[in-house]
N, C-alpha and C positions, 0 to 999 in steps of 0.2 A: 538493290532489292532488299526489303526487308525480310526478317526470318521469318512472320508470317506469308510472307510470298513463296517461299523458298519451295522449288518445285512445280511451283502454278506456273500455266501458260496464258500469255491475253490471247482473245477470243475477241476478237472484234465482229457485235452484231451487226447487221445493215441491211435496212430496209427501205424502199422508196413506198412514198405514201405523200406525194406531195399534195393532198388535200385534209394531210390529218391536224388537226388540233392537239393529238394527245396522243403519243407512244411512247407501251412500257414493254420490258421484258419481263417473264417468269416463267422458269422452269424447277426441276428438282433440287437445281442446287441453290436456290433462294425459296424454296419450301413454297414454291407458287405465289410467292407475295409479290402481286404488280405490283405496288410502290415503292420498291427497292432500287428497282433498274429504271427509271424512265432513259428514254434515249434522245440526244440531241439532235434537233433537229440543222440540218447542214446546207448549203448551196446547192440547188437544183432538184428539191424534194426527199433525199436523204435524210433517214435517222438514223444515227449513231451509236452504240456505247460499246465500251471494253471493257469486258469481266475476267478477272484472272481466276482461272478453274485448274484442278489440279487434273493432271492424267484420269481420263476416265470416260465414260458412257454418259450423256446428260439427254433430256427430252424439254423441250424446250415451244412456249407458242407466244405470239404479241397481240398482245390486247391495244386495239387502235380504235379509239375511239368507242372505246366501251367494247365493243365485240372484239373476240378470241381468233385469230387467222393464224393459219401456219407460216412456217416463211416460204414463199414462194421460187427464193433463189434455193434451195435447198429439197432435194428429191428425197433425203434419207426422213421417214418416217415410221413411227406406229403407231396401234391400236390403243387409246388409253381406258381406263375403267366407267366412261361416261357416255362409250359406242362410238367416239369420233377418232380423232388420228392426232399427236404430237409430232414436232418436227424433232430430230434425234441428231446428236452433234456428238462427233467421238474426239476428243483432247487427246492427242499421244505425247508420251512421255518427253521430256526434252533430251534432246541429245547432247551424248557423254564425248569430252572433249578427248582424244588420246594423244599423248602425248610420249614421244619415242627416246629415249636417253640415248644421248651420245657415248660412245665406246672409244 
């Protein structure tokens, strides 16, 4: 892991849409830029990508085929400043290895 990674966790998105042409991600932590994340398309209508995000609260929606959808595997939601609803993904910290010294 590189030391820009260092503390980020992958987030693996996934979306079925097997009649889409074109899907991307954007949420806050890509400053809503759809062209950053497109996601790959996989076996049996799946799209794919893995973003490594650090610990934190992100909002997040997929533009499939030009239009904006929430994710639908995903209940956790809210309200954005445009009247409609973002899907909302919480990243927790990675967990600290403990290690016990022999005596």
């Amino acid at each position: 892991m590189s030391n820009s990674n260092k503390g980020k966790r992958r987030v693996c998105f996934r979306m079925a849409a097997p009649d889409a042409v074109n899907v991307s991600l954007a949420g806050d932590f890509n400053n809503w830029d759809a062209h950053r994340h497109p996601l790959k398309k996989m076996p049996g209508g799946f799209w794919e990508k893995n973003v490594m995000l650090p610990p934190g609260r992100y909002e997040y929606k997929y533009l499939i085929d030009g239009k904006w959808r929430l994710d639908p595997a995903n209940q956790q939601s809210c309200a954005n400043c445009f009247g409609g609803r973002n899907s909302v993904v919480e990243v927790a910290s990675a967990p600290v290895a403990v290690r016990s010294r022999k005596r």
